[in-house]
C-alpha positions in Angstrom: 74.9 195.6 -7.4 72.4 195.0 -10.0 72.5 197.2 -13.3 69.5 198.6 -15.2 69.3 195.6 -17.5 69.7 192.7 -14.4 73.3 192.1 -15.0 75.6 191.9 -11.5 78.1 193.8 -11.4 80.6 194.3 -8.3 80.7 198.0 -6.8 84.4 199.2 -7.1 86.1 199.0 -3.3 87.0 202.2 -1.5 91.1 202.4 -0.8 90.1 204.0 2.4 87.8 201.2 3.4 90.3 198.5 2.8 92.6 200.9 4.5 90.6 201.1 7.9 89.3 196.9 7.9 94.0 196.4 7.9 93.7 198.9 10.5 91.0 197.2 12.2 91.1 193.3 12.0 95.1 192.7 10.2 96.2 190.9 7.4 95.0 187.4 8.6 91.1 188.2 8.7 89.2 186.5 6.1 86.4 189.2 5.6 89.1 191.6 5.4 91.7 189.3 2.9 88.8 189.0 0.5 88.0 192.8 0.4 91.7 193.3 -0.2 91.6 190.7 -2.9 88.8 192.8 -4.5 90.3 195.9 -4.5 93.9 194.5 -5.8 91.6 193.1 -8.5 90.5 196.3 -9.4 93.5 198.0 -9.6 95.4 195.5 -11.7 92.6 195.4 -14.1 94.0 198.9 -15.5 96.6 197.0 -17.1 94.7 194.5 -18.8 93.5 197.0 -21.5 96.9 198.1 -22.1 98.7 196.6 -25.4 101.9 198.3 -25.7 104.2 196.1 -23.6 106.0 198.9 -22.1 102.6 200.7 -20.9 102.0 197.0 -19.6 105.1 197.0 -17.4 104.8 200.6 -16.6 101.1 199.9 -15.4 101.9 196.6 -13.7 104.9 198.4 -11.4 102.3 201.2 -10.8 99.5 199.2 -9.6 102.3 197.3 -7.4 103.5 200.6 -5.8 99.8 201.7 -5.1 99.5 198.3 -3.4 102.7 198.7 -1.4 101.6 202.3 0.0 98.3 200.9 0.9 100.2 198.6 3.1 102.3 201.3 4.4 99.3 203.4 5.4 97.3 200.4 6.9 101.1 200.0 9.2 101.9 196.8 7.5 105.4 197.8 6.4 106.5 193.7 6.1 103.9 192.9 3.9 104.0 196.8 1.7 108.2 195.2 1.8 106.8 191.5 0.6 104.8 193.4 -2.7 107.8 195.4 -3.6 110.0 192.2 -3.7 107.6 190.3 -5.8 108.1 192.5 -9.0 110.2 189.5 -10.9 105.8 188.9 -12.0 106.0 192.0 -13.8 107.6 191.1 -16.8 106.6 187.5 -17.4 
């Protein structure tokens, strides 16, 4: 998407677009990994703002929980399980 002054900028992903594409074509399709990627992206850029370490940690389990329950909606319960395991990231 092109702004008024010619800079690109990416248009934020729907949830419920990434949502149906799971639903659709699983886990393993590329077109529907790189939307995924996108919109994981997006929501962990919420915590990059953040300076207070424990807002940082707070945001970072957040964002992984949203992530997780996307899974879960989409029926991909291993992968939603697979997120949840991974929080050891958070607090490097």
């Amino acid at each position: 998407m092109e702004n008024q002054f010619g800079n690109s900028e990416k248009a934020p992903v729907d949830r419920q677009e990434v949502i149906n594409r799971l639903k659709d074509y699983g886990v393993k399709d590329e077109t529907t990994r790189a939307l995924l990627s996108s919109w994981v992206d997006q929501i962990k850029s919420s915590a990059e703002s953040l300076t207070d370490k424990k807002e940082v940690y707070k945001a970072r389990i957040e964002n992984e929980i949203t992530i997780a329950k996307l899974y879960i909606e989409a029926g991909f319960l291993e992968e939603a399980l697979k997120v949840t395991y991974s929080f050891s990231w958070l607090l490097e």
